[in-house]
C-alpha positions in Angstrom: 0.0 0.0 0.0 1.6 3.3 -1.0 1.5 5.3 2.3 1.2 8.8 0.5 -2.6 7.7 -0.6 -3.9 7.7 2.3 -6.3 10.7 3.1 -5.7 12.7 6.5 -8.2 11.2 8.6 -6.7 7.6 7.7 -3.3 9.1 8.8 -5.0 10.3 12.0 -6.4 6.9 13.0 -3.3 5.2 12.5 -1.5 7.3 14.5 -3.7 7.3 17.2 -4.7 3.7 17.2 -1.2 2.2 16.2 0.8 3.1 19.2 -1.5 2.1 21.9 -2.0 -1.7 19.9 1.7 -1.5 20.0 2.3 -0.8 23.5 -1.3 -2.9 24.4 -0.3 -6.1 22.8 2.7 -8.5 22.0 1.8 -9.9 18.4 2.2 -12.6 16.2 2.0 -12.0 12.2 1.2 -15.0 10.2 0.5 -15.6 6.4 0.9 -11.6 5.7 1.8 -12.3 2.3 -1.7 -13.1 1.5 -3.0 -10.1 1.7 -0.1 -8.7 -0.4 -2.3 -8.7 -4.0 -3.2 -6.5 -6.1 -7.2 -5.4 -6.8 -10.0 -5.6 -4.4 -10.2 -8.4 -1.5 -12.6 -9.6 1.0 -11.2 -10.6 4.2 -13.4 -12.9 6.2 -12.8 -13.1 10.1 -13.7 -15.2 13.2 -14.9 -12.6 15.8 -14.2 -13.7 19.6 -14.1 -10.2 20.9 -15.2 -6.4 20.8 -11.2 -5.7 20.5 -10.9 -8.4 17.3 -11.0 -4.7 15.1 -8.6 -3.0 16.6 -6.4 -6.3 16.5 -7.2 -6.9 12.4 -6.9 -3.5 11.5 -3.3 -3.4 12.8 -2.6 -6.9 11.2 -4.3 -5.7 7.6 -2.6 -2.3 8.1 1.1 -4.0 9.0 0.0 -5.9 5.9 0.1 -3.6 3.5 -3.7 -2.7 3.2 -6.3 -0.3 4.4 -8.9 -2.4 6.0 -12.8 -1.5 5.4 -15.3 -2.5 7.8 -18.8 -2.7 7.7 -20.5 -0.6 10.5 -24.1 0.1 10.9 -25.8 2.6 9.5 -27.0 4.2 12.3 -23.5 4.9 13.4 -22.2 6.6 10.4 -25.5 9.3 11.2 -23.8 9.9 14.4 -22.6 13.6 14.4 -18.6 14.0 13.8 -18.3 9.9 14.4 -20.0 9.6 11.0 -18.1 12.4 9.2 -14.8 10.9 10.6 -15.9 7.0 9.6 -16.8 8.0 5.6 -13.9 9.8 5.2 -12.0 6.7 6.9 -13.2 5.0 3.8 -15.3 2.6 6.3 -18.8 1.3 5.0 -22.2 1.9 6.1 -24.6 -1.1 6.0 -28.1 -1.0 5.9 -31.0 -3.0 7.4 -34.3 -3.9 5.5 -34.8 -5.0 1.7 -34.2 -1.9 -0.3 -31.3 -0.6 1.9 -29.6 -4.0 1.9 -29.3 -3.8 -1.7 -27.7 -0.4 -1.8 -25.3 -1.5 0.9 -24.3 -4.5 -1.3 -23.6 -2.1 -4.2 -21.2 0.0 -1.5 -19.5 -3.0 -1.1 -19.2 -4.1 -4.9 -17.4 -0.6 -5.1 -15.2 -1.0 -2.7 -13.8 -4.5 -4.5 -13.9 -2.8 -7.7 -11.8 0.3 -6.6 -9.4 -2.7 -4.8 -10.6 -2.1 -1.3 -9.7 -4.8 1.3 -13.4 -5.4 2.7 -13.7 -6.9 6.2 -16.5 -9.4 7.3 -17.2 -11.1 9.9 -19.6 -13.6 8.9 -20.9 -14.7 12.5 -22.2 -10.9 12.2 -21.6 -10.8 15.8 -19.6 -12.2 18.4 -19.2 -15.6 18.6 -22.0 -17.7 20.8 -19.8 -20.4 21.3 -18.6 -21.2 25.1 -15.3 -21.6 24.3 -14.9 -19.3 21.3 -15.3 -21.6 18.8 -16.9 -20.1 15.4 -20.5 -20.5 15.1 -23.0 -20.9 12.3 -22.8 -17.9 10.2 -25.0 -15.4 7.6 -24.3 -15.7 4.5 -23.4 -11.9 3.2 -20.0 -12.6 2.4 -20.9 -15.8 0.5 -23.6 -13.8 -1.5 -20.6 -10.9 -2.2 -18.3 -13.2 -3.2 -20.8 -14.7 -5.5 -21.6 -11.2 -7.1 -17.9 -10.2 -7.2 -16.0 -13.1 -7.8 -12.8 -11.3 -5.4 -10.5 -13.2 -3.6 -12.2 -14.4 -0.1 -8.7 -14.4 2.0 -9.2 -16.0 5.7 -8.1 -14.4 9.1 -8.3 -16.1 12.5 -7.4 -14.8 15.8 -6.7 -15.8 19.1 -5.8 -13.9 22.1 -8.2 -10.6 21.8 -10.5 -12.5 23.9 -7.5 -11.7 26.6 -7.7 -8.3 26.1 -11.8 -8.1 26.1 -13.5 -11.1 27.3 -17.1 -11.4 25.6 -18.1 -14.0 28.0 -17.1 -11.9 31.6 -17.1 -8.2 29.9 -13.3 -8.5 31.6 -11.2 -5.3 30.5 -7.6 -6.1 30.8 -5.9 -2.8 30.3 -2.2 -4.7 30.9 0.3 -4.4 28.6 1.4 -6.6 26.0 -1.6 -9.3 25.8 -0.3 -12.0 23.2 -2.2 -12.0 20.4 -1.9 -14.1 17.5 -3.4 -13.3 14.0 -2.8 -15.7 11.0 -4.0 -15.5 7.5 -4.5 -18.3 5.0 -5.0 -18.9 0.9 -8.1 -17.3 -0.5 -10.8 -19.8 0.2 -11.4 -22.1 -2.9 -15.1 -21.3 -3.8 -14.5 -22.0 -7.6 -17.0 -24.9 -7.4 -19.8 -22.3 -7.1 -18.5 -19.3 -9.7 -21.5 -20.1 -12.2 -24.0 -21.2 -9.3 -27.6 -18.5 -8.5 -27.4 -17.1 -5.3 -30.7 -19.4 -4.2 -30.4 -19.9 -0.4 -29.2 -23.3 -0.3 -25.7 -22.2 -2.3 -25.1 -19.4 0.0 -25.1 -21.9 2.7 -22.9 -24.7 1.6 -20.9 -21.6 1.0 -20.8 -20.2 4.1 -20.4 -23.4 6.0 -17.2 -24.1 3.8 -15.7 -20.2 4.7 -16.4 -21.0 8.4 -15.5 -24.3 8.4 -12.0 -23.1 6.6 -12.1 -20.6 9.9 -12.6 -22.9 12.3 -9.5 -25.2 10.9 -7.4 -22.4 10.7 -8.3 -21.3 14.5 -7.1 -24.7 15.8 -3.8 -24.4 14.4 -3.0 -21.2 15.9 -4.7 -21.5 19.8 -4.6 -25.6 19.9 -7.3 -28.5 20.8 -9.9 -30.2 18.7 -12.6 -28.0 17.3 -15.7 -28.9 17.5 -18.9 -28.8 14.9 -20.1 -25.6 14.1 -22.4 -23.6 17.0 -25.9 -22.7 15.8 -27.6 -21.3 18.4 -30.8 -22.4 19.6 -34.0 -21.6 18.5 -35.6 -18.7 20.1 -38.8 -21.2 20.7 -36.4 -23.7 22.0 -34.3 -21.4 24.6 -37.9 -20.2 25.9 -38.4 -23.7 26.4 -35.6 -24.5 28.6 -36.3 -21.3 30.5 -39.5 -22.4 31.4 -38.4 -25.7 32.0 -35.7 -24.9 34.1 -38.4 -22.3 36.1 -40.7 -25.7 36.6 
């Protein structure tokens, strides 16, 4: 990434969120070269933490790249927040039918101008007790179906030290080891000619998470286990009341 591109504001994040990741953790790089391409990218990512952005951003940064997220809408409405986020180059995403569309087409533009577009496809933090990735949405199947870009894989492990989903434990020591790895764009060529019907999205996504989950146990260790899906809301009502009788 040539340095002089990037716009004040970019410069401005990087120098205030770069030294205190610095100083805040004690990293490990892997697989850096795969983000080293040319043209647009989208980079999928297990999500164990609030702190997993801060952690990628400095990996896709230290990379070469200039990391786009995907951030709600309402956030980018946010007075100053907003103005600063857009000209971050960061990407609003919309909720509903019609706005989902037009946040899809933000995202085709971003590839096409050779963004590197970050997803987590769990949409959220993971569910799973032990940080395992879960069952995910399909968005970044159905992008890479419309886009055809590179789908490069990033695990994590250690940002869970720093924010701990399942406690909401702040650790404010310094130097947390974190580990961040990235792997070979996921091969999805099986599906290049495939209709986005519901069923392909899915065999899609459970192949990018599964490649996730594969990766996760090479970096933090053990035997992962089947995907989480979480239970049906019907279901945990259920065991509520159950567990009330």
């Amino acid at each position: 990434m040539a340095r002089r591109r990037l716009g004040f504001w970019q410069r401005f994040a990087v120098g205030l969120v770069k030294p205190v990741m610095t100083v805040w953790t004690r990293r490990i790089w892997r697989g850096q070269e795969h983000l080293h391409r040319d043209g647009g990218i989208i980079i999928v990512a297990n999500h164990i933490s609030h702190a997993d952005p801060l952690v990628s951003a400095h990996f896709i940064y230290d990379s070469g790249r200039w990391p786009q997220y995907l951030g709600k809408a309402s956030v980018f409405r946010v007075p100053v927040v907003g103005w600063i986020l857009h000209r971050c180059r960061q990407i609003p995403v919309e909720r509903g039918s019609v706005d989902a569309v037009r946040s899809l087409d933000a995202l085709v533009a971003a590839l096409d101008e050779g963004g590197a577009v970050v997803i987590y496809p769990e949409g959220t933090t993971t569910r799973q007790p032990e940080l395992w990735p879960m069952k995910a949405k399909t968005g970044a199947a159905r992008l890479a179906l419309a886009t055809g870009a590179p789908v490069v894989p990033v695990v994590m492990w250690g940002p869970e030290r720093i924010f701990d989903p399942r406690t909401t434990r702040v650790s404010l020591r310094p130097r947390i080891p974190v580990t961040v790895a990235a792997g070979e764009p996921i091969d999805l060529s099986r599906w290049a000619d495939a209709q986005p019907t519901r069923a392909t999205l899915e065999e899609m996504t459970d192949t990018i998470m599964l490649r996730l989950r594969d990766m996760l146990a090479e970096i933090r260790g053990g035997t992962p286990p089947p995907l989480w899906e979480r239970p049906a809301r019907s279901s945990v009502g259920r065991e509520q009341r159950d567990d009330a009788a």
